[in-house]
N, C-alpha and C positions, 0 to 999 in steps of 0.2 A: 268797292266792288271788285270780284277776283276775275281776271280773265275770262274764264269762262262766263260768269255771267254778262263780262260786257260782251262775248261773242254773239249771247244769247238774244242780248239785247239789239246789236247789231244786223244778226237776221231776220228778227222781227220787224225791223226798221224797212231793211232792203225790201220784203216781200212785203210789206203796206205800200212803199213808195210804186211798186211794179204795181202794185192792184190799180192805186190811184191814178200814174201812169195809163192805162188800161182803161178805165173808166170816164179820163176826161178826154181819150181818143176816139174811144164810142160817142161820148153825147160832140164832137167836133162832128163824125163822120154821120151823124146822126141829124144835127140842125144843118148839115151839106144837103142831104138828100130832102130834106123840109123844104132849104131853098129852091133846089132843082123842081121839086114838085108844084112849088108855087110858079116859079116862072114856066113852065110846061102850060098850069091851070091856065095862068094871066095870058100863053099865046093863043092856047082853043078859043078864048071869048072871041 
């Protein structure tokens, strides 16, 4: 492989990991606010 294409390859890498990155901090902040919603539900009963 010549340089360039490992660069190529290398920033293909970096902006999958940033997506990935990204998307398993959404479903983190995402099952936060589930939890919060449920314990809110469980105090009104």
């Amino acid at each position: 492989m010549t340089p360039e294409e490992q660069d190529l390859v290398r920033a293909r890498q970096k902006s999958r990991s940033i997506v990935t990155g990204l998307l398993l901090g959404f479903l983190v902040i995402l099952f936060f606010a589930i939890t919060l919603a449920k314990i809110g539900a469980s105090d009104a009963i």
